[in-house]
N, C-alpha and C positions, 0 to 999 in steps of 0.2 A: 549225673551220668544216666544216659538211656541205653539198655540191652533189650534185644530181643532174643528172643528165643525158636526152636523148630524142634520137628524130630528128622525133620528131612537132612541129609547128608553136611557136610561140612561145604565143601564145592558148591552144591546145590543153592543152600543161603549162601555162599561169595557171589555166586553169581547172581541173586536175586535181588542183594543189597546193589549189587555193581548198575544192574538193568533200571532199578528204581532212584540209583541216588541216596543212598540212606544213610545218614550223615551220622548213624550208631552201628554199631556191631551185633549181628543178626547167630547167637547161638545155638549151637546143636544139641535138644536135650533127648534122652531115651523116655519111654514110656515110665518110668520108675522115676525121674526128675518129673517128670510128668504131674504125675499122679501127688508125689508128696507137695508140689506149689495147687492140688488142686483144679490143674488145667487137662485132664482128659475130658472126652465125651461118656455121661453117664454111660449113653447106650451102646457105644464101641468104645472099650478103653485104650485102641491102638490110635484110636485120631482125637487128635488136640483139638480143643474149644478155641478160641477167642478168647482171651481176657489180659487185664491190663492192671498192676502191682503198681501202687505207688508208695516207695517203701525212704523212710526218714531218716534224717541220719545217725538215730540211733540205730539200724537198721531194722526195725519192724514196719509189719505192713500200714501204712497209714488208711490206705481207702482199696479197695477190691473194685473194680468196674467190670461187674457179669457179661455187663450187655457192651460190644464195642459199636458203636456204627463210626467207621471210616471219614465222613465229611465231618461230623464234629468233634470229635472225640481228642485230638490233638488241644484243640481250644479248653478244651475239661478241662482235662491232665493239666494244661500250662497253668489255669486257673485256679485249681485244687492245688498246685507245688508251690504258688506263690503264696497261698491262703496257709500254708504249712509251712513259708521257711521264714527263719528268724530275721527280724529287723536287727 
């Protein structure tokens, strides 16, 4: 299962998954969800960073990805979950 997450409004991600096609469900978290996965900005704690959970199915975090870049980072993730799930 893939989720994303925001702190932006509930409407706000329907409609940005809608515009983009995102074939997962785009969450609304508060700065307090925030913060306990880790995903504020050091230096403003009201704006979310970039980062990316890849979590097992025992549910713990398997790999943290600090850095996202966009072009390949889909290719990781896919990479890393297959290197993670059971034969």
């Amino acid at each position: 299962m893939v989720l994303g997450a925001s702190y932006d409004a509930t409407e706000k991600n329907r409609a940005f998954c809608d515009k983009f096609d995102f074939p997962f469900r785009l969450l609304t978290f508060d700065t307090a969800s925030g913060a306990a996965w880790d995903a504020t900005d050091p230096a403003d704690p009201d704006w979310p960073r970039r980062i990316t959970y890849l979590i097992g199915p025992d549910r713990r975090i398997v790999k943290a990805y600090e850095t996202v870049a966009p072009a390949g980072h889909p290719a990781e993730v896919l990479a890393d979950l297959r290197a993670h799930t059971p034969r």
